[in-house]
C-alpha positions in Angstrom: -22.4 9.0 13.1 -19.9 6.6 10.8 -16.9 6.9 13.1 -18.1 6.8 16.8 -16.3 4.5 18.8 -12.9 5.6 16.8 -10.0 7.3 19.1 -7.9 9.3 16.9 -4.1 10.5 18.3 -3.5 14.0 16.3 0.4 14.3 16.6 0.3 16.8 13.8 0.1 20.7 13.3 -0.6 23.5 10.3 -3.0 21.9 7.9 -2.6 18.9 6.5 -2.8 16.7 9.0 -5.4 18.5 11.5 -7.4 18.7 7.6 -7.4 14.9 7.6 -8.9 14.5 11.7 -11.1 17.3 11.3 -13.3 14.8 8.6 -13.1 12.0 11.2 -13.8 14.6 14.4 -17.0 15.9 12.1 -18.2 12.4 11.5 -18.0 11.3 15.3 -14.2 9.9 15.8 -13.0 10.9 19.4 -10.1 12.8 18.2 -7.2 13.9 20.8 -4.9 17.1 19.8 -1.3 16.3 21.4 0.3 19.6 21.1 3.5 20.6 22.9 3.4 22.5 25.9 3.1 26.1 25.9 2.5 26.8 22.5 0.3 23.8 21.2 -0.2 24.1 17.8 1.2 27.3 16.0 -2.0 28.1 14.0 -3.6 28.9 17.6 -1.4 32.3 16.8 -1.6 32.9 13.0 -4.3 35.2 11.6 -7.4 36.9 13.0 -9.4 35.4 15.5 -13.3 36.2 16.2 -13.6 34.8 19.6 -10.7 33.4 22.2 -9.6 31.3 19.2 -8.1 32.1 15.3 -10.0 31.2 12.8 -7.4 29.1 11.1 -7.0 27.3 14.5 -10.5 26.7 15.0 -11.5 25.8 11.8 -9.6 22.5 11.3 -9.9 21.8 15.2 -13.2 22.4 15.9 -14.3 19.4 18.2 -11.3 17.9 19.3 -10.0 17.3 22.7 -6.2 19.2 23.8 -3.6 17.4 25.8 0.0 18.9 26.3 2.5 16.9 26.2 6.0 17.0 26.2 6.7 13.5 24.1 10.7 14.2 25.1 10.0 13.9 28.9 10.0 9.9 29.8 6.6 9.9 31.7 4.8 12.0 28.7 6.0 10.0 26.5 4.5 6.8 28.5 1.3 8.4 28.4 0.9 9.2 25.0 2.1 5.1 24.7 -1.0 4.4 26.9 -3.1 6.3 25.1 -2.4 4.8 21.9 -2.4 1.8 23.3 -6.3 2.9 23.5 -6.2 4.5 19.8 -7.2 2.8 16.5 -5.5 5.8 14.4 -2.5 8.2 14.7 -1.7 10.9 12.8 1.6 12.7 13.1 3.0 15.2 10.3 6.9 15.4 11.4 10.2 15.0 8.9 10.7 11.1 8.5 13.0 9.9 11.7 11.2 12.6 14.3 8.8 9.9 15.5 11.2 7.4 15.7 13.3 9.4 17.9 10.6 10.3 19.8 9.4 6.7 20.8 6.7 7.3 19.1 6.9 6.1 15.7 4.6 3.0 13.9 6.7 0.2 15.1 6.7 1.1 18.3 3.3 1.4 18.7 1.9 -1.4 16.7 4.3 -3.4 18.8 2.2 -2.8 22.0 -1.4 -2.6 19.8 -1.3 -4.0 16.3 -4.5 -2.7 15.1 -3.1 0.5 15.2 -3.9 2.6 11.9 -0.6 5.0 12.0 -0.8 8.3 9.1 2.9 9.8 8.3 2.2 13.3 6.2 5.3 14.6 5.2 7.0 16.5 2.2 8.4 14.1 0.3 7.7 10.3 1.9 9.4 8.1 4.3 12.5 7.4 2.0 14.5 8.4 -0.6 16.7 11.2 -1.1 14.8 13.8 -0.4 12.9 12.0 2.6 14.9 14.5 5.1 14.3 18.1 3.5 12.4 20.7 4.7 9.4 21.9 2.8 6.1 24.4 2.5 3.2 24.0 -0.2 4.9 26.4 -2.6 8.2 24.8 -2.6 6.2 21.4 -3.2 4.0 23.4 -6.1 7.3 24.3 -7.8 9.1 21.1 -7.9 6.1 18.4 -8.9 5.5 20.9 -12.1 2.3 22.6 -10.7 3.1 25.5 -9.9 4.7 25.6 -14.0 0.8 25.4 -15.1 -0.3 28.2 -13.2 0.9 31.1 -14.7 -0.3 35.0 -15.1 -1.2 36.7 -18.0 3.1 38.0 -18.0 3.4 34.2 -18.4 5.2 33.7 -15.0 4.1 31.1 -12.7 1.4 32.7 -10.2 1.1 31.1 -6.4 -2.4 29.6 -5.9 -5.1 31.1 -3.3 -4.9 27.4 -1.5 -2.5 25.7 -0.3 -3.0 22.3 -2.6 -0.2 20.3 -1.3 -1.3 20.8 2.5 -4.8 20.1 1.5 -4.5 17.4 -1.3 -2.5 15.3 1.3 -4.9 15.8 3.6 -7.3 14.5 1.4 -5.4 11.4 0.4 -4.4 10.5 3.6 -7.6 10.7 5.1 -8.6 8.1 2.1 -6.2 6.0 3.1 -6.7 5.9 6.5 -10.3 4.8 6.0 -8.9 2.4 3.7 -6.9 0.6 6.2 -9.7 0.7 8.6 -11.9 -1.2 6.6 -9.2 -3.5 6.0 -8.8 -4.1 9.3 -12.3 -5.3 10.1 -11.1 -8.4 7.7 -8.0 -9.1 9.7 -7.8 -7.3 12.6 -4.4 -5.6 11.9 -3.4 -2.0 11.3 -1.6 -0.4 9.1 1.4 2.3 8.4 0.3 5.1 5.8 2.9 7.1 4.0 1.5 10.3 2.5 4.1 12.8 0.8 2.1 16.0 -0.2 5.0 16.0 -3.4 3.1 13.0 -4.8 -0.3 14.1 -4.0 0.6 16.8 -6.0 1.9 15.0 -9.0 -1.1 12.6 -8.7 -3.5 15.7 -9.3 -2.0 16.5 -12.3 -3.4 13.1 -14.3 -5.5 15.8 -17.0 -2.2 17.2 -17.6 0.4 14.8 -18.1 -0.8 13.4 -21.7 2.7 15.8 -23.7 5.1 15.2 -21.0 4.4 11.3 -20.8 4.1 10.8 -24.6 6.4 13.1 -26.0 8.5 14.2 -22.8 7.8 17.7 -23.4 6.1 20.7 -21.3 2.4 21.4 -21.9 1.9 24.6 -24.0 -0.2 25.8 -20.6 -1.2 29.3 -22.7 -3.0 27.0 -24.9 -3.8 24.2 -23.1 -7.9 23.0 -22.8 -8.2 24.5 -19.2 -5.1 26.6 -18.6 -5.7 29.5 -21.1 -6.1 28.2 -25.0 -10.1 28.0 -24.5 -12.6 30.9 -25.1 -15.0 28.7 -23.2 -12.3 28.1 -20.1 -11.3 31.7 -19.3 -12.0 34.6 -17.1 -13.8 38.2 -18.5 -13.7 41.4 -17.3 -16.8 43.5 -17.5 -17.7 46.9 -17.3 -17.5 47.8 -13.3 -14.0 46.0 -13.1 -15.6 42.8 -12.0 -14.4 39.8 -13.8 -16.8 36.4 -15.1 -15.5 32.9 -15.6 -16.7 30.5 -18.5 -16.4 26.7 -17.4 -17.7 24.9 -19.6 -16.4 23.8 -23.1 -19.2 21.2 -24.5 -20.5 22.2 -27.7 -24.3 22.7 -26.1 -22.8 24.9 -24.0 -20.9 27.2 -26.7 -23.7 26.8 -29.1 -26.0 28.1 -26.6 -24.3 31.2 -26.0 -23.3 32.0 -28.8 -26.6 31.9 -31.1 -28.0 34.1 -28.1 -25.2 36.4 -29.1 -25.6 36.3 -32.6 -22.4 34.3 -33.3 -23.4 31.1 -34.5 -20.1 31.4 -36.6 -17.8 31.6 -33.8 -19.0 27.8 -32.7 -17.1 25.7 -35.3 -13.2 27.0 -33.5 -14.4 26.0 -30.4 -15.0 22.4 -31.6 -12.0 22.7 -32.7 -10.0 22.0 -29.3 -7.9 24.6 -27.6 -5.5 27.1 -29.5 -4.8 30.1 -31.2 -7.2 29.7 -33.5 -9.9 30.4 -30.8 -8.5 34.3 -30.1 -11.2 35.9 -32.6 -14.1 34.2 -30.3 -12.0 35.2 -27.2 -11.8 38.6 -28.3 -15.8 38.8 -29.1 -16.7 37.8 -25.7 -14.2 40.2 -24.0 -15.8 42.7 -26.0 -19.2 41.4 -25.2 -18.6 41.1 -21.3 -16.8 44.3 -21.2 -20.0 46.3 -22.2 -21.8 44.7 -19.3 -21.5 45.4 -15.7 -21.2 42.1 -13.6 -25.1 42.2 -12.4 -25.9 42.4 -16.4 -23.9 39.4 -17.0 -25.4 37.4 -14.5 -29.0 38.2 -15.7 -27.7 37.5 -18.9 -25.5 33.9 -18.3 -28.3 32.8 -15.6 -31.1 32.8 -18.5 -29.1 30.5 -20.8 -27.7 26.8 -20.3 -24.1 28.3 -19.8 -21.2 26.7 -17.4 -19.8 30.2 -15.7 -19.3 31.9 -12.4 -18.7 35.2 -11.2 -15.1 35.8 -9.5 -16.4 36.6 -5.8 -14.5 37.6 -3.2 -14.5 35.1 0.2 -17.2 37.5 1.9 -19.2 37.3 -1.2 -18.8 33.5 -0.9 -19.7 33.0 2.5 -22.8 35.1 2.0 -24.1 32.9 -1.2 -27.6 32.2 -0.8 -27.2 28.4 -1.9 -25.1 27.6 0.5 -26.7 29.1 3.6 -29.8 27.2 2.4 -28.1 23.6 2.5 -26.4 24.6 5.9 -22.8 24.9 4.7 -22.1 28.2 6.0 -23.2 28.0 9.9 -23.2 31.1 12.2 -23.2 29.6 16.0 -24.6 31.1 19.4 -21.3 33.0 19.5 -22.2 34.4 16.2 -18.9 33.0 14.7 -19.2 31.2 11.0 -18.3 27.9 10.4 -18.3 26.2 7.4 -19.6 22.3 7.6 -18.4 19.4 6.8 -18.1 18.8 2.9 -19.0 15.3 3.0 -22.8 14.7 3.5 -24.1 11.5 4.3 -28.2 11.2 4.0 -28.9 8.6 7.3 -25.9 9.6 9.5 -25.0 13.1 8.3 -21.9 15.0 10.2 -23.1 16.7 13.8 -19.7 19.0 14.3 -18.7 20.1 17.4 -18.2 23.9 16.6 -15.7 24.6 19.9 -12.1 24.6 19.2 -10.9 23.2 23.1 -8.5 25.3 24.9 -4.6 24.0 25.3 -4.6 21.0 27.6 -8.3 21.4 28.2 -8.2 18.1 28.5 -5.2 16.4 30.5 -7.1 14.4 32.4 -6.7 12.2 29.4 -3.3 12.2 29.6 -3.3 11.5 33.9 -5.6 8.8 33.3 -3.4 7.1 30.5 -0.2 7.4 32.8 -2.2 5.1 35.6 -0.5 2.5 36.2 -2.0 -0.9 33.4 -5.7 -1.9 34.5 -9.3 -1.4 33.3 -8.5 2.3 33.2 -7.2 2.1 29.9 -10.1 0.4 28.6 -12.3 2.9 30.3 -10.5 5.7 28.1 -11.8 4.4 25.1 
């Protein structure tokens, strides 16, 4: 696989940061949990669990090795230092100064091994005035402007079915901890990589930004191209009080449709960009879609060259057919369901380890890093 041979430290906890290792845990890194004792990691207690882990927990730790430590306590804290003196990656999601305070910060460890890749995910960043305040996706979503484009049909802002801050940081900082590791096979050094889920957030909204960058004003989201001002971007209900989403705003796509429906004259307002001028073709296909029951429609939408959906529920989801056929929906031994690893390469595709380890399953890590300095450190690797 692309990352054997790579020791990953996870410092961190929640989702962000165990999002980012479980990518390079899929794709063969070694990657150690360091939870705190007792506890470990509080999603091993939040929601439902199918087995003798929750299936929060398990799902971002599958494959990954426990050790408890107690980085306040002198001698763990010298063994987590002697295992990262092993490491080419850390990962650590605490307010900006915890590390530090802890020992365990970037300087400190590329001091002792300078290849060191080190990944801060925090709020807001390593500095600036908001560097030391506490903060959870939504409260992110609301101050970058996000959560100001998502709003209900009463027009108030609605709160998303994902976290996006948690998982668009993870995303970004597992890109740029690849990105310093490839730099590092040019020059041998690490890096430090500062990932504030605020500006991942703000960096997603790049199709958004064109009124309040140009003419410093709010985007009228009601009519905006893909937040509500498009007959071709909007959700349906139909007959059994199912619901149907069009995707897809190219004119082939509305032409399509609509000469199948009879409505050749609703296509010209749709070429027209987003608006109120598109509410008489809006109103024709809730019409149309209402007189259907959600089986109907898809007979109907699957026979034409039409973007769309149906609004499934997660079980419905999990039991699509397409994705069972190219394996992304996984039921192990245990009969538990996993989902597999997004990215897909052909020649060395992901081979997950589907068993979430048990807290401090493995401290004999952790009692072989606090040997005193010899080969043993290497042998750790």
């Amino acid at each position: 696989m692309k990352l054997e041979g790579i020791r990953v430290l996870d410092l961190s906890s929640f989702l962000p940061g165990p999002y980012l290792t479980l990518a390079l845990a899929d794709h063969g890194a070694e990657v150690i949990k360091i939870e705190a004792p007792g506890e470990g990691d509080p999603s091993r207690h939040i929601g439902p669990r199918d087995g003798p882990h929750t299936v929060f927990f398990r799902s971002v730790n599958r494959g990954k090795k426990s050790v408890a430590l107690n980085l306040k306590d002198e001698s763990d804290r010298a063994a987590f230092l002697r295992l990262a003196d092993t490491a080419d990656v850390v990962v650590e999601s605490n307010r900006p100064g915890v590390a530090k305070r802890l020992g365990v910060d970037y300087d400190t460890i590329a001091a002792r091994n300078p290849s060191i890749v080190y990944c801060s995910l925090s709020a807001f960043g390593q500095d600036g005035p908001y560097a030391g305040r506490a903060a959870h996706d939504l409260a992110l979503e609301a101050l970058s402007g996000v959560l100001s484009l998502t709003l209900g049909d009463d027009g108030r802002p609605a709160i998303p079915g994902i976290p996006i801050a948690d998982v668009l940081a993870g995303l970004q900082g597992l890109s740029g901890v690849m990105m310093a590791l490839y730099a590092r096979e040019r020059t041998g050094k690490g890096d430090f990589v500062d990932i504030a889920m605020h500006e991942a957030l703000l960096g997603a909204t790049v199709n958004m930004l064109g009124p309040a960058v140009a003419d410093g004003v709010q985007p009228d989201v009601k009519n905006g191209r893909t937040t509500g001002g498009a007959a071709f971007y909007a959700i349906y209900d139909t007959a059994d009080g199912r619901q149907i989403a069009l995707a897809g705003q190219e004119p082939k796509f509305i032409r399509a449709l609509l000469d199948k429906l009879g409505r050749p004259d609703l296509v010209e307002p749709c070429t027209r960009g987003p608006g109120p001028h598109q509410a008489p073709v809006r109103a024709f296909l809730a019409d149309t879609f209402k007189a259907m029951t959600l089986a109907e429609a898809e007979a109907f939408l699957n026979a034409i060259d039409v973007c769309w959906g149906p609004v499934n529920t997660l079980p419905e989801a999990l039991a699509d057919p397409h994705l069972s056929t190219r394996g992304f929906v996984l039921t192990d031994a245990e009969d538990q369901r996993h989902l597999a690893s997004p990215i897909r390469f052909r020649n060395e595709p992901a081979r997950p380890d589907w068993r979430a380890h048990d807290l401090d399953e493995d401290s004999d890590l952790a009692r072989t890093a606090a040997d005193p300095p010899s080969a043993a450190a290497e042998d750790t690797r």
